[in-house]
MIFI-490663 format. One record per residue (C-alpha): residue number from 1; chain; z, y, x negated. Coordinates in pm, 1 decimal. Layout:
% residues N
<NUM A <Z Y X>>;
...
//
This chain:
% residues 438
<1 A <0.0 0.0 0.0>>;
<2 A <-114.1 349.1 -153.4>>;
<3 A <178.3 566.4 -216.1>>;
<4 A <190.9 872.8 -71.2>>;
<5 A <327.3 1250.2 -228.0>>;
<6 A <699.7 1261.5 -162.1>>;
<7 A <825.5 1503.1 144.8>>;
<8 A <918.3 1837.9 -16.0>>;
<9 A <1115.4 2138.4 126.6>>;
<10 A <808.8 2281.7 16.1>>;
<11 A <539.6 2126.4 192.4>>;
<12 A <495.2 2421.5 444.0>>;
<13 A <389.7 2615.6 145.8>>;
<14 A <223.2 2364.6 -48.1>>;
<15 A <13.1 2311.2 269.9>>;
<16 A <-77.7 2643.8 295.7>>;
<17 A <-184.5 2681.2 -85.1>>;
<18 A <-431.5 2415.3 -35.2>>;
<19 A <-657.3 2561.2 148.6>>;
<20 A <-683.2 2846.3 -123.3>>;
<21 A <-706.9 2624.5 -389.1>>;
<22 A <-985.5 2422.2 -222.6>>;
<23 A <-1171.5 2727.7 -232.0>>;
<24 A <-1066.2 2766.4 -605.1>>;
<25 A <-1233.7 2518.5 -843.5>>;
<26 A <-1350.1 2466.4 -1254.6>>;
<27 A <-1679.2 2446.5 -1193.2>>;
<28 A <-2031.9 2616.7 -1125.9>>;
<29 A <-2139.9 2328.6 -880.1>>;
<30 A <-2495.4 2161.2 -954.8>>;
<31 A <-2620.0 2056.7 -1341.0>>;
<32 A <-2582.5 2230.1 -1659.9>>;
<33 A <-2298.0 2311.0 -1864.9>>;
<34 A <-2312.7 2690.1 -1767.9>>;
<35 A <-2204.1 2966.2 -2023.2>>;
<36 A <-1874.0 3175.3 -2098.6>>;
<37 A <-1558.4 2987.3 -2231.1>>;
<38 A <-1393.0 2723.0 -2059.7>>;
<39 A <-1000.4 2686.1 -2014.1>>;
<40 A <-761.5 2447.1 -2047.2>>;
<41 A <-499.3 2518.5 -1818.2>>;
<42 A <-78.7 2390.9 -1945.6>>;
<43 A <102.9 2376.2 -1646.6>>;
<44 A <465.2 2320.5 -1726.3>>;
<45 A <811.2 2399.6 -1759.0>>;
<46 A <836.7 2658.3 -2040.4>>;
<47 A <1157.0 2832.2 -1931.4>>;
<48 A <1422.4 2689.5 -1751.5>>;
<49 A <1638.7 2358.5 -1803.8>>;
<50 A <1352.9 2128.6 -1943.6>>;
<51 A <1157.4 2446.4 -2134.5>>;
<52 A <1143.0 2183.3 -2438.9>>;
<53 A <843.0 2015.8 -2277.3>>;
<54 A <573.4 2276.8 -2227.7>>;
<55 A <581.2 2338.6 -2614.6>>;
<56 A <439.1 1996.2 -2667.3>>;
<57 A <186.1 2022.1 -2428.9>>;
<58 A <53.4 2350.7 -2541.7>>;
<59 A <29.3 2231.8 -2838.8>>;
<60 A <-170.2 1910.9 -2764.4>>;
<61 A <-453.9 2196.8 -2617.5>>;
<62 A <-425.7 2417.2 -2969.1>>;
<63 A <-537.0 2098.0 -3153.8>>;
<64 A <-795.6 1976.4 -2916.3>>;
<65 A <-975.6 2286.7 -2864.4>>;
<66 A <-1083.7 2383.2 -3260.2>>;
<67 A <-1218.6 2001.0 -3222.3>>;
<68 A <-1423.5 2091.6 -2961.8>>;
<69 A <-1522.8 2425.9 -3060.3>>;
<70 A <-1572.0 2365.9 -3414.6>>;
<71 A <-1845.8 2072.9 -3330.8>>;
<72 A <-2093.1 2297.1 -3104.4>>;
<73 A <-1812.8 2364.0 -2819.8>>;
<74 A <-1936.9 2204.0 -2484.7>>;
<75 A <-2274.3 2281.3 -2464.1>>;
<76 A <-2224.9 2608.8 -2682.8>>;
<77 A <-1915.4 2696.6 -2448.3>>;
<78 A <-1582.0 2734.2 -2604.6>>;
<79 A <-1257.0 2604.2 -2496.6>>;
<80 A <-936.1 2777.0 -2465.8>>;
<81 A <-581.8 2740.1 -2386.3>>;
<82 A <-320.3 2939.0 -2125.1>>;
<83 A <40.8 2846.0 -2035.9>>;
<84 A <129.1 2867.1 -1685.2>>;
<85 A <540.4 2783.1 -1651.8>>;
<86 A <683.6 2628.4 -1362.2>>;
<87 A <1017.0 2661.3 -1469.4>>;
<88 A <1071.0 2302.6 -1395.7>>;
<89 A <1127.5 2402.9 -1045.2>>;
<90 A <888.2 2307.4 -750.9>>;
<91 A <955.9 2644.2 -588.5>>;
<92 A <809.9 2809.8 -925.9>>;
<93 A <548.1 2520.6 -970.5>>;
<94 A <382.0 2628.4 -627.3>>;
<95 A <287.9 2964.7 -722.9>>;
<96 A <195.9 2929.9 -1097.0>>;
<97 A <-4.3 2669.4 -989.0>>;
<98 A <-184.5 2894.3 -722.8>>;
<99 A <-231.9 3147.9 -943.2>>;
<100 A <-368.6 2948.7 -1248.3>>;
<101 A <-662.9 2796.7 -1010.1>>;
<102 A <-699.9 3117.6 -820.4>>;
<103 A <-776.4 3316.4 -1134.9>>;
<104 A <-966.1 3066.7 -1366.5>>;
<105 A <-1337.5 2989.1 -1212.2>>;
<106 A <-1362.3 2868.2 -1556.9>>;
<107 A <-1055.9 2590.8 -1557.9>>;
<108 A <-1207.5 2225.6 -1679.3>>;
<109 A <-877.2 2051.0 -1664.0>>;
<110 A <-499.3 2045.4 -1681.6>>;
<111 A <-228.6 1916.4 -1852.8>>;
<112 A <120.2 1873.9 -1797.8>>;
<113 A <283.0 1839.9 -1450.0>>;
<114 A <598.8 1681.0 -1570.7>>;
<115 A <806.3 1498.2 -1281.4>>;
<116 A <978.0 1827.2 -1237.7>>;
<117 A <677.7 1949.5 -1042.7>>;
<118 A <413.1 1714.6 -1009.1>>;
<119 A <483.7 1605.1 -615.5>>;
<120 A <418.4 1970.1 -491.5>>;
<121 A <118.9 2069.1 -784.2>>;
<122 A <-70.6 1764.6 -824.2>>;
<123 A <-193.7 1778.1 -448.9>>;
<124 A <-321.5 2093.6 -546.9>>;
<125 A <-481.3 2067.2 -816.2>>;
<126 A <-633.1 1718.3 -751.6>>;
<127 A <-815.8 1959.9 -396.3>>;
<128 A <-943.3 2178.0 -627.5>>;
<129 A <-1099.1 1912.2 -751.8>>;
<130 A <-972.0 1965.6 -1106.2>>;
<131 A <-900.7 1682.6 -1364.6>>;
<132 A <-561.6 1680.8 -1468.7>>;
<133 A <-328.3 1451.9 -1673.8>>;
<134 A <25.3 1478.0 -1595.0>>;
<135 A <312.1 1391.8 -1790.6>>;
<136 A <504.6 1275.4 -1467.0>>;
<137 A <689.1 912.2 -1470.2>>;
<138 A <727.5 928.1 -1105.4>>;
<139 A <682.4 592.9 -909.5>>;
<140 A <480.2 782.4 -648.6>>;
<141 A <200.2 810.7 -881.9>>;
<142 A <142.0 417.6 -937.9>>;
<143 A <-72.6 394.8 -635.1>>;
<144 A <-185.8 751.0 -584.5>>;
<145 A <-483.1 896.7 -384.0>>;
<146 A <-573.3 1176.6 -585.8>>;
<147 A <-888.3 1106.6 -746.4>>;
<148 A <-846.9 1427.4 -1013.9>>;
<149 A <-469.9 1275.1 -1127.7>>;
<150 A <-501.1 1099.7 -1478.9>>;
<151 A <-151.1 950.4 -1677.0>>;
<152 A <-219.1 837.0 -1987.1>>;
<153 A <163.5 669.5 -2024.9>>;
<154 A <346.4 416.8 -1797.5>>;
<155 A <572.2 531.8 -1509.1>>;
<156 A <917.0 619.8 -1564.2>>;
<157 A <1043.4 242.7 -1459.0>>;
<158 A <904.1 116.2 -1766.6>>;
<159 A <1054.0 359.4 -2015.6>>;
<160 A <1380.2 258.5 -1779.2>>;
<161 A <1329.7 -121.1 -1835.4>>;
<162 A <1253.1 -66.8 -2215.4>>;
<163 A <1572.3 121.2 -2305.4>>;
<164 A <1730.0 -188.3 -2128.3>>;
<165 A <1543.2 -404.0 -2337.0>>;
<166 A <1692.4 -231.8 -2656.7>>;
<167 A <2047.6 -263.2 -2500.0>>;
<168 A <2008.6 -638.1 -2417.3>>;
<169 A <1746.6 -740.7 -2668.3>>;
<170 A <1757.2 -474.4 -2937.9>>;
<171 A <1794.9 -545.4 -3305.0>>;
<172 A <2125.0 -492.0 -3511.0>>;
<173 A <2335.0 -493.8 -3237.6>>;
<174 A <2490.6 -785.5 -3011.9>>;
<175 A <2417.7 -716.9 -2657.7>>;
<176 A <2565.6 -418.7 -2504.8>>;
<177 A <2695.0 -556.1 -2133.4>>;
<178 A <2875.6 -218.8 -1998.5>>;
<179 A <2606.9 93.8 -1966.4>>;
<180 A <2680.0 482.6 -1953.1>>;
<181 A <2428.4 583.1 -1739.1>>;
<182 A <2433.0 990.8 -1853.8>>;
<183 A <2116.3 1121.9 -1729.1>>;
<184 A <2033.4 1524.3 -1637.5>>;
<185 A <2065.2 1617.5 -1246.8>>;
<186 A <1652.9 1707.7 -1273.6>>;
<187 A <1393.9 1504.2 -1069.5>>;
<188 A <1257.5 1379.0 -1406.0>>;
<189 A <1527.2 1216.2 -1573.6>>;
<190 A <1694.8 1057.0 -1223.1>>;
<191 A <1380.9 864.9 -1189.7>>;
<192 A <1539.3 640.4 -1460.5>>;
<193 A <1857.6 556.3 -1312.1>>;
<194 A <1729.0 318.9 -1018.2>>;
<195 A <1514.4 132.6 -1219.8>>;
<196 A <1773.7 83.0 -1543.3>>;
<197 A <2056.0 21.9 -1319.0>>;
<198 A <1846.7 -278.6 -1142.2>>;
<199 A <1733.8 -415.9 -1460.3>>;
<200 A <2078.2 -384.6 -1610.6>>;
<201 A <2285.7 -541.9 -1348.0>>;
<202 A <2011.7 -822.2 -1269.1>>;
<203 A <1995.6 -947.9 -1669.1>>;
<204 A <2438.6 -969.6 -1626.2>>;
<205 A <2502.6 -600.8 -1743.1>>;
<206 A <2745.6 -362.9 -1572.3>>;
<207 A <2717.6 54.9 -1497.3>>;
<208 A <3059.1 142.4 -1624.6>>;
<209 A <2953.8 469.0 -1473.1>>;
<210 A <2665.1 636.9 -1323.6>>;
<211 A <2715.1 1046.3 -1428.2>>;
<212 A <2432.5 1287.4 -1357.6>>;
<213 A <2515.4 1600.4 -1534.9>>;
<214 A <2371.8 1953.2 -1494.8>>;
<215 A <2125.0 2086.0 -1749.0>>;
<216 A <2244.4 2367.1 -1958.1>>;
<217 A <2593.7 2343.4 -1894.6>>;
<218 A <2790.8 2538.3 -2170.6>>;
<219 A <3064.4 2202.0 -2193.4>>;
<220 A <3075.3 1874.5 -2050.3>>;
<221 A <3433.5 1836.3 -2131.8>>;
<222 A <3536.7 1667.6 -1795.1>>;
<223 A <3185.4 1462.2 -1789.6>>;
<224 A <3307.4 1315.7 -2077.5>>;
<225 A <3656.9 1210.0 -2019.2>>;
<226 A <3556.6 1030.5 -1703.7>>;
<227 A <3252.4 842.4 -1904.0>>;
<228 A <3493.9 756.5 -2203.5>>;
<229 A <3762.3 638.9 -1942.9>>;
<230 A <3516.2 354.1 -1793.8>>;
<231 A <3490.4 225.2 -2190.4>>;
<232 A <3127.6 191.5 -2171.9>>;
<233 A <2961.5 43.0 -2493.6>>;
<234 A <2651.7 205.4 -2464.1>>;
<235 A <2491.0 498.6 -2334.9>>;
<236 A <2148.9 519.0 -2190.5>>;
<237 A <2045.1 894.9 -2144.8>>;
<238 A <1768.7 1129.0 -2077.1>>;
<239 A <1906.2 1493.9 -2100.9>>;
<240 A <1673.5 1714.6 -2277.4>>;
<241 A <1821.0 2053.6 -2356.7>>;
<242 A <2152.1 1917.0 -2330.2>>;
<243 A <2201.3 1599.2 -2527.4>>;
<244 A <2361.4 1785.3 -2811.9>>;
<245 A <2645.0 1954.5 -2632.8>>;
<246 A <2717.5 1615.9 -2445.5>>;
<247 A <2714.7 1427.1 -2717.4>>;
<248 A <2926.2 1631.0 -2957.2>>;
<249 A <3173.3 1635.4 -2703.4>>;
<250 A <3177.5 1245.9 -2714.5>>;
<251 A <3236.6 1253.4 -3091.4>>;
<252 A <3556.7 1502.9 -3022.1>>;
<253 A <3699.3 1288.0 -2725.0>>;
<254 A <3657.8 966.9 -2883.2>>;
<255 A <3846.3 1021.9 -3232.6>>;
<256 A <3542.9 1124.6 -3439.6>>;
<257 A <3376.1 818.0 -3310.4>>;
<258 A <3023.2 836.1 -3149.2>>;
<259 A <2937.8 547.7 -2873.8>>;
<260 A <2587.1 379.3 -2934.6>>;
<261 A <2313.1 574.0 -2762.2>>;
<262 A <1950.0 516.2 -2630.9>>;
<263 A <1740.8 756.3 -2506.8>>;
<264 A <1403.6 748.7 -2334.8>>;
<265 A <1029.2 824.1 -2469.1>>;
<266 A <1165.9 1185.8 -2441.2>>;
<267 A <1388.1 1145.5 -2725.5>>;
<268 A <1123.6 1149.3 -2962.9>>;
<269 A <1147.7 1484.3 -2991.0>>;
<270 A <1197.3 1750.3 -3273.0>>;
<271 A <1362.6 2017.2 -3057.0>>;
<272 A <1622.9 1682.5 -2919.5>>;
<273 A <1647.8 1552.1 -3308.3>>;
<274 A <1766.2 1875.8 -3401.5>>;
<275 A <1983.8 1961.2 -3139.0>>;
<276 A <2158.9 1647.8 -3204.1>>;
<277 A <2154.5 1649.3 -3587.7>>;
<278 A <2319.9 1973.3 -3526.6>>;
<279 A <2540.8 1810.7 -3259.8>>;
<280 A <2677.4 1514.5 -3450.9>>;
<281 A <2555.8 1486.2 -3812.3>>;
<282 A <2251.3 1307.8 -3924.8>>;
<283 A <2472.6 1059.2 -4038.4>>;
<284 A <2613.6 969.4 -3706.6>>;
<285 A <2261.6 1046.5 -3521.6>>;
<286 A <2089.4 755.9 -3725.4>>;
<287 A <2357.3 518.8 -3727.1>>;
<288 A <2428.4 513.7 -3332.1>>;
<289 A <2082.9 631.1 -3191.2>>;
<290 A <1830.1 391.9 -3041.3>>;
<291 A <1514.1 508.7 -2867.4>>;
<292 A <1180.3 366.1 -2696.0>>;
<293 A <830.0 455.7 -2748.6>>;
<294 A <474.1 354.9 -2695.7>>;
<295 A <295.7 143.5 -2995.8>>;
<296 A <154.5 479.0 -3232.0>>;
<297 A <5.3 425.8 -3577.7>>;
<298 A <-44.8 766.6 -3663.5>>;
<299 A <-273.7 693.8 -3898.4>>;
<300 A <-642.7 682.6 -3848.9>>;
<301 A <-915.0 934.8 -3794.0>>;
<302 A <-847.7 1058.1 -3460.1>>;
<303 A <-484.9 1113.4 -3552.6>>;
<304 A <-607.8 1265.4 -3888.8>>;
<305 A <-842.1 1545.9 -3736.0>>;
<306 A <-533.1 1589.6 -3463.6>>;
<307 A <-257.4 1603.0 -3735.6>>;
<308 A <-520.2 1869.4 -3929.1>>;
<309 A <-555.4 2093.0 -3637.5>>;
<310 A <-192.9 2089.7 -3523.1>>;
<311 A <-79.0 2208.7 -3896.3>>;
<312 A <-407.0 2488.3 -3849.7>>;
<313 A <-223.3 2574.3 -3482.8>>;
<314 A <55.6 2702.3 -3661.8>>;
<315 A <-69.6 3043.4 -3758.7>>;
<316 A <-82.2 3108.9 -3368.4>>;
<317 A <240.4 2865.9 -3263.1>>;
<318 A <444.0 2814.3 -3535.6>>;
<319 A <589.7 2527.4 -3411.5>>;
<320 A <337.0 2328.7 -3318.8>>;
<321 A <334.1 2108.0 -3614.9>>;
<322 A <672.4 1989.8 -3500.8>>;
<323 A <517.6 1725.4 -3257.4>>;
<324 A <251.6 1561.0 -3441.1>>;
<325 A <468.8 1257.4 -3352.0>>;
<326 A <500.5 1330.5 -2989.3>>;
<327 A <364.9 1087.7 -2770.9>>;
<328 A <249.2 1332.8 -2486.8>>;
<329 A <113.6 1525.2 -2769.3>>;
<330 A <-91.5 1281.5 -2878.7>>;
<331 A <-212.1 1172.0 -2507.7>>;
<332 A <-280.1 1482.4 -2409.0>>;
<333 A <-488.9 1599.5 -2707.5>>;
<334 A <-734.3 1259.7 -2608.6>>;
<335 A <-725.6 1395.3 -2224.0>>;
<336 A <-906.9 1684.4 -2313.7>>;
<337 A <-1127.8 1522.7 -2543.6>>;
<338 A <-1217.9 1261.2 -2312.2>>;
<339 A <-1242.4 1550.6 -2053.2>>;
<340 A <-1481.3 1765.3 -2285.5>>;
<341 A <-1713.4 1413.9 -2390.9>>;
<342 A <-1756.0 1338.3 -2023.1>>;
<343 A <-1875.6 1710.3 -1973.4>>;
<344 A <-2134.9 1675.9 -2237.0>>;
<345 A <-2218.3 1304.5 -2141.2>>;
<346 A <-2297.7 1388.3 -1765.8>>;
<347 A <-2421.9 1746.7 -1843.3>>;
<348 A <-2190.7 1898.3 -1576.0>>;
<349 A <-1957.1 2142.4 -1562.8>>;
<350 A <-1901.3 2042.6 -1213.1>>;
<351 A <-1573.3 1793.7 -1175.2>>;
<352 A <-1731.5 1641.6 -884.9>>;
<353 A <-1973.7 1527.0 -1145.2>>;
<354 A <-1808.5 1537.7 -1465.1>>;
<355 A <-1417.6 1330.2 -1339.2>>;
<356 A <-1536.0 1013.1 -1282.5>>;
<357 A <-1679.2 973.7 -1597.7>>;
<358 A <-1378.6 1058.0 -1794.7>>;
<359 A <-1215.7 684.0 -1718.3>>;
<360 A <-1566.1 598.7 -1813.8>>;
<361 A <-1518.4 712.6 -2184.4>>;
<362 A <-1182.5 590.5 -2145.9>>;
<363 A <-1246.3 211.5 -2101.4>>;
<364 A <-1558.6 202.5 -2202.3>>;
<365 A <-1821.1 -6.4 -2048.0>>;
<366 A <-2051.1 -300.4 -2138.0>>;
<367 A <-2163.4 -254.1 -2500.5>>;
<368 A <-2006.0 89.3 -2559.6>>;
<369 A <-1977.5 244.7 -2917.1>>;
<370 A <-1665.0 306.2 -3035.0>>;
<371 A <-1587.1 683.1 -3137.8>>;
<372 A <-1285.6 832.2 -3278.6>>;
<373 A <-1342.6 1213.5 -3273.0>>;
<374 A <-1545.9 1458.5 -3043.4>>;
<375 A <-1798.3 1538.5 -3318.6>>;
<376 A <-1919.5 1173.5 -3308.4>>;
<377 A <-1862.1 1091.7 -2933.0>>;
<378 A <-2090.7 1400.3 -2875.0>>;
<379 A <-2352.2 1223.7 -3190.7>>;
<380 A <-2369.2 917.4 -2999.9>>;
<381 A <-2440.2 1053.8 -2696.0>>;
<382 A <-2747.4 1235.1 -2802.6>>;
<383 A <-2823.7 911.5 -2939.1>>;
<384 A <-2859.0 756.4 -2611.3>>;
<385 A <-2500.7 569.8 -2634.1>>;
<386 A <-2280.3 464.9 -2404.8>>;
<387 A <-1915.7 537.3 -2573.0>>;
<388 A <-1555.9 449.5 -2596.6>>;
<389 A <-1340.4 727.2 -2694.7>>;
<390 A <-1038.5 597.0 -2886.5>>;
<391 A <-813.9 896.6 -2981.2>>;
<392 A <-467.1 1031.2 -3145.9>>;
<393 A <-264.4 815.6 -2875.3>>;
<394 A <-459.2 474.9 -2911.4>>;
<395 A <-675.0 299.1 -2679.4>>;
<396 A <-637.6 378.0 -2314.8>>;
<397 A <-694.4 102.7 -2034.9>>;
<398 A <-716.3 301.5 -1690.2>>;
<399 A <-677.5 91.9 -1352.1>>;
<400 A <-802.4 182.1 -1005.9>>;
<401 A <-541.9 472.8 -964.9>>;
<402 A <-596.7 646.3 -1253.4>>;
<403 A <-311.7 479.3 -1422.3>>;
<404 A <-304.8 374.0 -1829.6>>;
<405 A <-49.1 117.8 -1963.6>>;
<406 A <76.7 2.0 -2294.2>>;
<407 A <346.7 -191.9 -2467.0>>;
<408 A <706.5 -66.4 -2573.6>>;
<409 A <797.1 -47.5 -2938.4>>;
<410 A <1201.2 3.3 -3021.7>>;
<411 A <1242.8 291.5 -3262.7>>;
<412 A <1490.6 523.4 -3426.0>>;
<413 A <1488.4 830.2 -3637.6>>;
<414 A <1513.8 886.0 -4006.3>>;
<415 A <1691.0 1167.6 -4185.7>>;
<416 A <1333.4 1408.7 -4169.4>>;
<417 A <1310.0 1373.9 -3799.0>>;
<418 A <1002.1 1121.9 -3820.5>>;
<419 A <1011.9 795.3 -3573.2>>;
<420 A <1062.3 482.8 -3761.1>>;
<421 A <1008.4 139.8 -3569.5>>;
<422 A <1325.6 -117.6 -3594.5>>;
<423 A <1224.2 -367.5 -3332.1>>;
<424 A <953.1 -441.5 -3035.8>>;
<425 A <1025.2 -642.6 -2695.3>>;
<426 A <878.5 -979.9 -2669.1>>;
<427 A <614.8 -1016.6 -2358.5>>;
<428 A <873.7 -1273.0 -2224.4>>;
<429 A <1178.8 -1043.6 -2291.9>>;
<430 A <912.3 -796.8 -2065.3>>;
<431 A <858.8 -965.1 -1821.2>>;
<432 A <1239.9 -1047.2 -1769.5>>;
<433 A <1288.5 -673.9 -1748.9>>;
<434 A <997.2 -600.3 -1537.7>>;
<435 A <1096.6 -877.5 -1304.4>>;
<436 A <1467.6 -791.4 -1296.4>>;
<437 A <1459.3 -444.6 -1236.9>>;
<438 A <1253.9 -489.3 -928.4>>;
//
């Protein structure tokens, strides 16, 4: 059964916005590329509780665009890059996301729409009939409708079931049977706690305690004392912006003692390695910290051109060099590649045209050639090709909604910030996860 967009308080509005944004749109319609530059549009929290995640996004369009541009642009057009911040807050989502369609005949695609706003903008967008990939985890999204809606990582339930894994499964450690479950109040990271809890409880663990806790809260002293008072032996957490303060408090409650923590994909994160460095001491932060990601190599020349560009991005965002080990980075950078190849391979600047081919270039079809960077995707189409585009992030494998999955890799940090793998979970340790957790 197809999922449908979550009721919203703001659906009144939301409903109303759609009909302006249908009229709204990326695209000249007919053939042809058109002229003028083209945008990339970052929709996003970039203030607000979870402001640490439009950063990375933005930056994933910096690097993409001088690979497009420097290699003839799309059809001689250029692409550029504009943040539009929703605050993390559908009320703020609605509007920015309005305006950012309303204003930009020129918008190809967009990136972002984390699970803080993705019920109320990806309806939007998706009537606009503008390509987006979003950054949401949301279950909603396994099955969706909308035909414009791209995620290049699994839902949230898998990053849920994988930080399990690590508790149950993980290496150095004997099984951890009594959870923390210390995720932020936001839409995003309580998508986690369902999932983890049923996969926990199902495979013999227990939820010593279940504590959201609100983002940005200048102490967590009480939080604390209740967590440390159910004697968990193991946190599982997602609270970006607020990890540090929550977890140094730990350390001062418990004796000087941290608790072992994992964290979700999130974690991987230099603005949350910091903050917790800060928090704790490295020492502390890569004894007792355990996170999950998707399989990277970063190696390779996809990742090469994207690691060169990133470093170039800093003269205009200094911090964009930060998250050339970000996985959303790394996706996002091959969305708009894929987006910009699919332009040039249907010779549209029309979405209605130009979407479906993207998953096209994604999977690849019969006989497709293998490229790695827009300069040869755009070669072998001129050649007559049919092509795969495999980028930054790895291969992508999209299913009828629109949907890419990959394995689970266990991973910590080491004293520079960079991910270092300790440990992956066995397809049968997977599927016990998967099938406990519902």
């Amino acid at each position: 059964m197809v999922s449908r967009v979550k009721p919203s308080p703001f659906v009144s509005a939301v409903g109303a916005i759609l009909v302006l944004a249908a009229c709204g749109g990326s695209t000249p319609t007919g053939g042809g590329l058109g002229t003028g530059d083209l945008l990339v549009g970052v929709i996003a929290p970039f203030t607000g509780a979870d402001a640490g995640l439009g950063p990375a996004y933005y930056a994933a369009c910096l690097a993409a665009a001088p690979s497009i541009n420097a290699n003839g642009g799309i059809g001689g057009r250029n692409v550029k890059c504009e943040q539009f911040d929703t605050r993390g807050e559908p009320a703020d989502a609605v509007p920015a996301a309005n305006k950012m369609i309303a204003s930009n005949s020129n918008l190809m695609a967009v990136v972002g729409c984390t699970s803080d706003e993705a019920a109320t903008v990806a309806p939007i967008i998706d009537r606009a009939h503008i390509p987006m990939f979003c950054m949401t985890g949301q279950s909603e999204f396994n099955k969706t409708p909308l035909k414009y809606f791209h995620r290049l990582v699994p839902a949230d339930v898998y990053d849920a079931f994988a930080m399990v894994g690590s508790a149950l499964f993980g290496p150095g450690h004997d099984p951890y049977k009594k959870a923390a479950l210390v995720f932020g109040d936001d839409i995003g990271s309580q998508a986690f706690v369902a999932p983890a809890t049923n996969a926990f409880t199902h495979l013999g663990g227990t939820i010593a305690i279940n504590q959201p806790i609100h983002l940005g809260a200048s102490s967590y002293r009480t939080e604390v004392a209740a967590m440390l008072k159910a004697k968990p032996d193991v946190i599982l957490t997602e609270a970006l912006g607020s990890a540090g303060t929550y977890l140094k408090e730990v350390k001062t409650q418990n004796g000087g003692k941290m608790i072992p923590f994992i964290g979700s994909s999130a974690t991987i994160d230099p603005t949350w390695f910091q903050q917790v460095r800060d928090a704790i001491g490295i020492d502390d932060l890569l004894k007792y910290y355990g996170g999950v990601d998707l399989g990277y190599t970063f190696s390779g020349p996809a990742y090469s051109e994207f690691l060169a560009n990133l470093n170039a991005a800093a003269s205009t965002f200094k911090d964009a060099p930060k998250y050339k080990q970000r996985g959303s980075t790394l996706h996002l950078y091959d969305g708009i590649i894929m987006t910009a190849l699919a332009m040039v391979a249907t010779n549209s600047a029309d979405a209605k045209v130009y979407n479906s081919k993207i998953l096209d270039i994604a999977n690849g079809t019969s006989g497709a050639t293998v490229v790695n960077t827009y300069k040869d995707g755009v070669a072998a189409l001129k050649a007559g090709k049919s092509i795969r585009f495999v980028g930054a992030g790895g291969e992508n494998n999209f299913d009828k909604y629109n949907n890419s999955q990959s394995g689970y890799i266990l991973v910590g940090y080491d004293k520079d910030g960079n991910e270092v793998t300790v440990g992956h979970l066995t397809p049968d340790q997977t599927s016990k996860l998967i099938a406990a957790g519902g």
